[in-house]
N, C-alpha and C positions, 0 to 999 in steps of 0.2 A: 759727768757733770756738764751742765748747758754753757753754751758756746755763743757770746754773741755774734755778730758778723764781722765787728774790729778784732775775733781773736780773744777777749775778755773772758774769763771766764764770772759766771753770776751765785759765784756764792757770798751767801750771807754773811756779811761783815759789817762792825761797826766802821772799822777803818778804812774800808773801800766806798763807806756809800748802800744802801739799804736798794737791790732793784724795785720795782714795782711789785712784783709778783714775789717778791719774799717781804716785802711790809703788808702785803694783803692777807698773807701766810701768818704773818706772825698776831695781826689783830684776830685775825678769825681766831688762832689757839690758844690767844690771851682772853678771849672771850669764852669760848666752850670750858677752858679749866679753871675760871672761877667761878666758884661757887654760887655764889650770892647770886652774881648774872643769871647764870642759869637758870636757878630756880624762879628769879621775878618772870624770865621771861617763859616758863614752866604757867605761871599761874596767870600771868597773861594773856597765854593761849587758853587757857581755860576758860577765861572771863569772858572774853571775846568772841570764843566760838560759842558759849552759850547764850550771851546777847544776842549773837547772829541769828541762831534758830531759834530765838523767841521772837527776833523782827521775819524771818522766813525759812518758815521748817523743808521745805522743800529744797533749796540752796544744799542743806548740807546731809538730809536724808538719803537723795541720789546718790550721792558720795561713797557708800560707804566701804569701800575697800582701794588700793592704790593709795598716792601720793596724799589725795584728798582726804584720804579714811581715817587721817590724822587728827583732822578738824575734828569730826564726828566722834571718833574716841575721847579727845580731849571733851567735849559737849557732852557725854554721857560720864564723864569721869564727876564736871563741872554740874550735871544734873544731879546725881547719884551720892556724891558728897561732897555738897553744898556747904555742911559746916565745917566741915576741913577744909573747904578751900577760905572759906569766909576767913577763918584762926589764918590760916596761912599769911594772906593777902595783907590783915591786920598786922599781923608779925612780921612780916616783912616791911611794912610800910614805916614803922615806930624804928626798925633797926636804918629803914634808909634815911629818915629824917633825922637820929639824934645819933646815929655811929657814925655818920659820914662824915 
């Protein structure tokens, strides 16, 4: 278990006080396991990367394997099925405005 420099130990408690590094812990995992999150931000990257290579195909063609090859997959996902993402993006928009 980590150790500040007064001795403290940093675990995660309501009652001690939340450290830095376990509030940034606990937004990240509150975020990756919902649902909803997720996926807007799924069809997000889709939209985005496929607007990006219609303003410049080069950008994300180079790309295509590593960290970057994300983009690119996302953009042929977002090229390739178009109407599913279109249902998607609609469907999700109607649940974030009238669920919420």
């Amino acid at each position: 278990m980590p150790v500040t420099s007064q001795g403290q130990s940093l675990r995660c408690s309501p009652e001690r006080g939340y450290p830095r590094c376990c509030v940034l812990m606990l937004l990240t995992v509150s975020a990756i396991f919902n649902f909803q999150s997720l996926l807007t931000v799924i069809l997000l990257l889709m939209c985005t990367s496929t607007y990006i290579i219609s303003l410049a195909p080069s950008l994300l063609d180079r790309n295509k394997t590593g960290l970057l090859g994300i983009f690119w997959k996302c953009t042929r996902m977002g090229d390739q099925k178009s109407p599913y993402v279109a249902l998607g993006c609609t469907v999700m928009a109607f649940s974030i405005l009238f669920t919420q």
